[in-house]
N, C-alpha and C positions, 0 to 999 in steps of 0.2 A: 425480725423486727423492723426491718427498713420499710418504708413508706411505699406504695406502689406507683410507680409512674405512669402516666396515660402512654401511651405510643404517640408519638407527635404523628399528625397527618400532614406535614409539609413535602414530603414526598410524594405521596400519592396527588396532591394538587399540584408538585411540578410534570410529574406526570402528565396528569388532564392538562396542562399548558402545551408540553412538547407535542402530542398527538393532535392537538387541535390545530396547532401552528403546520404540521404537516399534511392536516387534512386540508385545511385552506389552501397549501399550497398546490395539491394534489386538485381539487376542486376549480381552484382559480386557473389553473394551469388548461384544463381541458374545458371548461367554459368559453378562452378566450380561443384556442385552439378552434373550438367548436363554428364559433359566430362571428369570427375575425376576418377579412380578407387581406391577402398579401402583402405589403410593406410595395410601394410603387417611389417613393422618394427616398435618397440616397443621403442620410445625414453626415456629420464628421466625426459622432461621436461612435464608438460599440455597437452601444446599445441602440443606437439612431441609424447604423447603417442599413439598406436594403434586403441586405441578408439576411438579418434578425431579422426574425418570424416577430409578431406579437404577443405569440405566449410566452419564447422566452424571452421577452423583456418583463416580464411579470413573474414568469416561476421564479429568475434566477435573483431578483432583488427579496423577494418573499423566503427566498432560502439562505440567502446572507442575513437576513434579521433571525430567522432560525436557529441559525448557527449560535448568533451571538448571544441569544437566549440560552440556550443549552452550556454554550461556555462559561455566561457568568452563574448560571445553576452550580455549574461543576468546580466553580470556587469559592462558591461559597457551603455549600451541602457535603454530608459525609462523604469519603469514598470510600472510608475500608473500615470496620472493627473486626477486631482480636476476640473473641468469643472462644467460651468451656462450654463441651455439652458433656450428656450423660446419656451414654450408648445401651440400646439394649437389643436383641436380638429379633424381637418377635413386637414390636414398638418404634413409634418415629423418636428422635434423638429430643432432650429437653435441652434448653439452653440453663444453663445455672450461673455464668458471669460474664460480664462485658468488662476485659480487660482494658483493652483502651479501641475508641473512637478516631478517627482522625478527616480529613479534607488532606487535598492534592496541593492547597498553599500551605497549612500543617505539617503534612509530611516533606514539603521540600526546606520550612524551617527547623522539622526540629533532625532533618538529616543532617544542615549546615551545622546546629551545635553537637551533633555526636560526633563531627570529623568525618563526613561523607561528603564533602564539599564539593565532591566533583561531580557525583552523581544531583546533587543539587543545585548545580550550576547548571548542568546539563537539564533538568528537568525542566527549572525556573527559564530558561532560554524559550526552547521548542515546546515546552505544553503551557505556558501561559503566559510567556510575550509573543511567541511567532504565530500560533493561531491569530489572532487581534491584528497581528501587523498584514497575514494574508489576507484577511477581509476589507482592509484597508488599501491595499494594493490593488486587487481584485475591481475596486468602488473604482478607483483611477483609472485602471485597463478600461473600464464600461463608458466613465461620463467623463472622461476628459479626453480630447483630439489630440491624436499624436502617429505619426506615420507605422506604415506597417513591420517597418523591423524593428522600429524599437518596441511596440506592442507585443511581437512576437517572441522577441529574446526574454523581455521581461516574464511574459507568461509561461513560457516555457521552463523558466526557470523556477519562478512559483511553483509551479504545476511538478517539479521534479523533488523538490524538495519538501512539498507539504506531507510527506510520509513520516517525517521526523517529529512530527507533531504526537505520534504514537509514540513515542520514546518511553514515556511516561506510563504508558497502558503496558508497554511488556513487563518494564522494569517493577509495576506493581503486580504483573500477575507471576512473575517470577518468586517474590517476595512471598507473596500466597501461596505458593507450592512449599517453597522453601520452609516455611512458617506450619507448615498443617502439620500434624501428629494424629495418630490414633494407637488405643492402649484396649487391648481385649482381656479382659479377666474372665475364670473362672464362673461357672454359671450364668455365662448367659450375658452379663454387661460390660462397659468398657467406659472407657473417655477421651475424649477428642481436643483439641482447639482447632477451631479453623479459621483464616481470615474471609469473613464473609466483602464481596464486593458492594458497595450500596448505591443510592440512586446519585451520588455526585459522581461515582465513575462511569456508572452508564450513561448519565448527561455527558461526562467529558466525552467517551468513546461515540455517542451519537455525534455530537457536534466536531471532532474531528475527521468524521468521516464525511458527516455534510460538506465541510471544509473542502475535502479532496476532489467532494463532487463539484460543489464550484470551479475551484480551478482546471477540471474537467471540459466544464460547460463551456468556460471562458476562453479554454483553447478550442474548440470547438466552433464558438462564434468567431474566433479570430481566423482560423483558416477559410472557413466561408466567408471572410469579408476580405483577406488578404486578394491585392491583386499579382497575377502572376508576372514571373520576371522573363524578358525577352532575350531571345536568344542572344541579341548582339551585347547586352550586360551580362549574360553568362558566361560566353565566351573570357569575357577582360579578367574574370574572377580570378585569385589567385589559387586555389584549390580545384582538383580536374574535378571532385564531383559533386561542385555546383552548378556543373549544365542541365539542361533539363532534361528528363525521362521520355524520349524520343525515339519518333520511329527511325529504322537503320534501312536502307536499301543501296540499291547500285547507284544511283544518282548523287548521294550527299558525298559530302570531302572524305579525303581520307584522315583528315584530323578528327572528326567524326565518329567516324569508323573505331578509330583512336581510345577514343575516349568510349564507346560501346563493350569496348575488349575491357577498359579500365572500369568500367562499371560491375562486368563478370566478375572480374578480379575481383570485387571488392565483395559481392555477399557471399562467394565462395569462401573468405577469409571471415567473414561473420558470423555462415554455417556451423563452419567445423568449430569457432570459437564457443558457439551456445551449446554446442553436443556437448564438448567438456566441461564446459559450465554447469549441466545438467548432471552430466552424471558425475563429477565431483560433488554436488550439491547434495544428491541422492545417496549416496554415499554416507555425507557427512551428516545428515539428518538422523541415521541409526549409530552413529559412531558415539562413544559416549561423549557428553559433553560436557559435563562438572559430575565428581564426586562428594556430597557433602557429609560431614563427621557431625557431628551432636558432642559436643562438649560439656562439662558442666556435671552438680550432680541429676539432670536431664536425664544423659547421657547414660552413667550408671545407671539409671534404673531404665531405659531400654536394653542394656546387656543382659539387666538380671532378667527382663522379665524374657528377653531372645532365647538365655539358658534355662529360664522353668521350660517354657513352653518347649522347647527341642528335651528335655528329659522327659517330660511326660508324652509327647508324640513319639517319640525317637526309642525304637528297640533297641536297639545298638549301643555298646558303653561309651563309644566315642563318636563323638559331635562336638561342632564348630562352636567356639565359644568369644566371645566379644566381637561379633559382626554387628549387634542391632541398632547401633547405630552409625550406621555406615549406611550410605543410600546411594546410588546410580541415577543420572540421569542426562537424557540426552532429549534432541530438539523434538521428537516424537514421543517420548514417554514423558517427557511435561507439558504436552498438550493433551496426550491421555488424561493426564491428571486430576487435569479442569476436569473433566465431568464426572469424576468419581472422589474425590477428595473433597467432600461438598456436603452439606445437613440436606434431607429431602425436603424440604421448604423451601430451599434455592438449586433445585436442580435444572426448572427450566432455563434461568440465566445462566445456570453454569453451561449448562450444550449450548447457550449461543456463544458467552466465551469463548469456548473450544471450537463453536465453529468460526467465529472470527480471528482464532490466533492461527486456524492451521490457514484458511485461505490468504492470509497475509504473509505468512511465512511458509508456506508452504505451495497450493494452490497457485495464486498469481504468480508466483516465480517460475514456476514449470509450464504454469500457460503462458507468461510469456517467452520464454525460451521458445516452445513450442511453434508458436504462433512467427515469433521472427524466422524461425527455419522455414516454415511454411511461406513469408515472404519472402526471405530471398531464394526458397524457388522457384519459387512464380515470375521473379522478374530474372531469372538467372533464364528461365525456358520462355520467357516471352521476348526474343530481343527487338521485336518486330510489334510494338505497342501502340496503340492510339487511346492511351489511358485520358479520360473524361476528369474534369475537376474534381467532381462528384467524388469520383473512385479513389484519388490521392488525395482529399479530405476523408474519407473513411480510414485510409492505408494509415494516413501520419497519426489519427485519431486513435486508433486500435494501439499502435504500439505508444504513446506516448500514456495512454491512459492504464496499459499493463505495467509497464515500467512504475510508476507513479504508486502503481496496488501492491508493486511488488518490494515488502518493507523485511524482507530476511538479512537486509543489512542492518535497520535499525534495532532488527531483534538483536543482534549480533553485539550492539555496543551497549545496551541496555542490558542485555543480559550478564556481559562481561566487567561492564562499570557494575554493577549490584554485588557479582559476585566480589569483584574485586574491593568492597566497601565494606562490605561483612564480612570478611576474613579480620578486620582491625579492630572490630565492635564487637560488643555484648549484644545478645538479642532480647534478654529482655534485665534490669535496670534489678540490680542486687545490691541490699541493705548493708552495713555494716556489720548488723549485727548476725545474718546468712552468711558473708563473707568470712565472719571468723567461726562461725559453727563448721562452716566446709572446709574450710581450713584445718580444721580437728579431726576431720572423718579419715581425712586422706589417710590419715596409719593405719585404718583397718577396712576399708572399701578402696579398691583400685577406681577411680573417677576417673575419665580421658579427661585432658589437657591438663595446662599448668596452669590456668586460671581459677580462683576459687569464686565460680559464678554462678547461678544457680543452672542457666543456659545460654550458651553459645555453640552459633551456627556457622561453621570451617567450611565452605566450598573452596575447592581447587580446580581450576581447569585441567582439560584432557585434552587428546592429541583430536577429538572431534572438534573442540573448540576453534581450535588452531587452522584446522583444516575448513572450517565453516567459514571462520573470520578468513581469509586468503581467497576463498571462493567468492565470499561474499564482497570484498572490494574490486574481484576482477569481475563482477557482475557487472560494481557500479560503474566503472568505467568503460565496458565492452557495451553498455545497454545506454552511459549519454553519447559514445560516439556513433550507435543505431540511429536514435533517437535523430540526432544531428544528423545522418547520415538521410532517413526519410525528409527532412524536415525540407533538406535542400533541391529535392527532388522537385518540378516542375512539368506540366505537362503542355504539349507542344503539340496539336492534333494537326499531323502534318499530311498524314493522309484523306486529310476534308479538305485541307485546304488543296490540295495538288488535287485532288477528285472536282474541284467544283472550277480551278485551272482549266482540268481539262474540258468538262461541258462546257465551259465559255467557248474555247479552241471551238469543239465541235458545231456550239452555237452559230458561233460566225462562218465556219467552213459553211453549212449548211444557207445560209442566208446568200453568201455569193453564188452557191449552186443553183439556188431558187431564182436570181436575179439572171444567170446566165437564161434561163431556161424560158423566162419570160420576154427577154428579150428577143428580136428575129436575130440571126444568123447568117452575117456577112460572109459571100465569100471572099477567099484571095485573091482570086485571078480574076474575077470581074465585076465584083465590088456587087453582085444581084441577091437580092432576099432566095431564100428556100424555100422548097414548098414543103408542105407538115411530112407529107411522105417521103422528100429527099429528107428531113429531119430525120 
């Protein structure tokens, strides 16, 4: 008897917004690229200096409006509902109720009244004041004049931190794993809940990644505008390796020399740090990482239906009984998840999900790991370098922008603030009058836990947790003192310049040979010209 509702189309026209906003950008970007010529005058500002090309002073203001469209989509529009379907074997799934709805300001209020305060603090910070506040910072780095280090510290540290802005995205797909069920009956149907994701979280996840790409670009423009620092201010530095990336021969000092050896030293000790990085990482990613329990009468009726279905498969008179609800999982089989724990209506977005959680936690971590061993062998086997600006704007580029992608730490505290949040709450909101019916049951059904709730969700961390989280903070510190470690790097093309030394030398040798040769040829002894043949 309920009335039918139309499906609102507010989605689908944020939609056609977000695409259009990126097609212009994409469009406007190679337009100006196309029919632009090079920047000849040197402003003060960013985005004014020489370096800046013309397109990107167009793509990257076109992609900060972007951004802030897709953010403020993303709080005001749904991000998640709780949906029942009805499963059937040989058939797509029907939807039959919409539990509850919610948005990403929603859900960080109504986690503050259930006593998740932290996981709500933590959301309300990084997914909806520090986006807003990077685009803000970002706008200043561009159009306001301000010298190159402090341009550089500031964005650099932007640029490191804007990964926490995903806090929010793990901690809800967490949730959604955590959350999903499915129940197979007996000929052929079953029934589900799943939390489906909707168009405010894929606005939030689009525009925080825009996000990232900004601060990207922004360090990007900054090292191509930075001027480099001379050797006699390197020298005075108080740290040995802020001198610059310099060629080594017989001729320079032995302090030199010095500092060449201390350079070895020093990605030698980086090397071997990211191999264990790596394979502790690797490691920890199959290790389990939370156990969660189903409590509640839920729970009983996952046991009961775990022991029909093992009696009626199971030959054998003895089989395991009250495991069904009990679940495993770790940092790889809840990424699995995402694309199978899902109605076939949302499976396209589920596989991009799944490919956005593992390349963020996964992916980027191992490429950069990778990619820093691959640089400090290269500079470990070149000690003898006439590295090009060019090339150490590409060098500091690569690694600050994998560091940045690489958020296995944010999953890390997002995943373990959720679980640690849920262990004290109910999952889903039980009546008085369900509380005393459960209450009742408990003399003749064994229910797990001692709550009389209809369900509640027990996750425990494992020794994989432990060991991810440990990894993942020597990440973060092994990857800003990288970071900081290219950053200081400078390039000294010492070999042009002592090359172009020398052709002068030669120049002028050759000029007095010429002037002898034109001249006539005094003797000693009697002061008389030569003839061409005593020549």
């Amino acid at each position: 008897g309920d009335e039918c509702v139309k499906p609102s189309t507010a989605p689908r026209t944020m939609k056609y917004v977000i695409f259009c906003l990126l097609a212009l950008v994409f469009v406007a970007g190679l337009a100006v690229k196309a029919f632009s010529a090079l920047p000849t005058v040197d402003g003060r500002c960013l985005i004014t200096k020489q370096s800046t090309e013309h397109h990107w002073r167009v793509i990257v203001p076109l992609l900060m409006l972007t951004a802030c469209v897709m953010l403020v989509i993303s709080n005001t529009m749904p991000a998640a509902t709780m949906r029942v379907y009805l499963l059937f074997d040989d058939a797509d799934a029907i939807p039959i109720k919409d539990l509850d709805q919610f948005s990403v300001v929603e859900s960080m209020t109504r986690l503050w009244q259930s006593g998740a305060k932290l996981l709500a603090f933590l959301i309300g910070c990084f997914s909806l004041v520090f986006p807003y506040v990077k685009l803000l910072v970002c706008s200043c780095l561009l159009f306001i004049p301000m010298t190159d280090r402090t341009r550089g510290i500031i964005a650099l540290m932007v640029d490191a931190v804007g990964k926490l802005s995903l806090l929010d995205a793990f901690a809800l797909i967490v949730v959604s794993i955590l959350g999903t069920f499915k129940l197979h009956f007996t000929g052929g149907i079953g029934a589900a809940m799943f939390i489906e994701l909707e168009v405010g979280f894929q606005a939030f996840v689009g525009g925080t990644i825009t996000c990232m790409l900004i601060g990207h670009l922004v360090v990007l423009l900054h090292h191509g505008a930075a001027q480099p620092v001379c050797v006699e201010e390197a020298e005075k530095a108080s740290l040995p390796d802020t001198l610059p990336l310099i060629q080594l021969d017989s001729s320079m000092p032995e302090n030199m020399e010095n500092m060449g050896k201390h350079l070895k030293r020093k990605v030698v000790i980086f090397a071997s740090a990211f191999f264990a990085l790596g394979l502790a990482l690797s490691v920890g990613c199959f290790m389990t990482f939370s156990v969660l329990e189903v409590e509640g009468l839920f729970g009983w009726f996952l046991n009961y239906l775990h022991e029909t279905n093992l009696r009626v498969n199971s030959e054998d008179e003895e089989f395991d009984v009250g495991t069904g609800n009990i679940f495993t999982l770790s940092v790889m089989t809840l990424g699995h998840s995402l694309g199978f724990e899902t109605p076939a209506h949302t499976k396209l977005w589920a596989v991009q999900m799944q490919a956005i959680y593992f390349a963020f936690t996964v992916v980027f971590v191992l490429l950069y790991i990778v990619v820093g061993i691959v640089q400090c062998l290269w500079i470990f086997m070149n000690p003898k370098m006439n590295t090009h600006k060019e090339k150490l704007v590409l060098l500091k580029f690569i690694g600050s922008t994998l560091f940045a992608w690489a958020a296995v730490d944010v999953f890390v505290i997002g995943a373990m603030v959720t679980i640690y949040e849920m262990e004290s709450g109910s999952f889903k909101y039980t009546s008085p009058f369900f509380t005393k019916m459960i209450h009742g049951l408990r003399s003749s059904l064994e229910i797990p836990g001692d709550g009389d709730v209809i369900m509640a969700l027990r996750p425990k961390l494992c020794a994989g947790a432990y060991l991810t989280s440990l990894t993942s903070l020597a990440f973060v510190g092994i990857g800003v003192q990288f970071i900081r470690f290219l950053g200081r790097l400078q390039a000294a093309p010492l070999e042009e310049s002592n090359s172009a030394q020398q052709e002068a030398q030669q120049d002028v040798r050759l000029q007095v040979l010429s002037q002898q040769e034109a001249s006539p040829l005094v003797s000693a002894a009697g002061g008389r010209s030569l003839d061409p043949e005593q020549r």
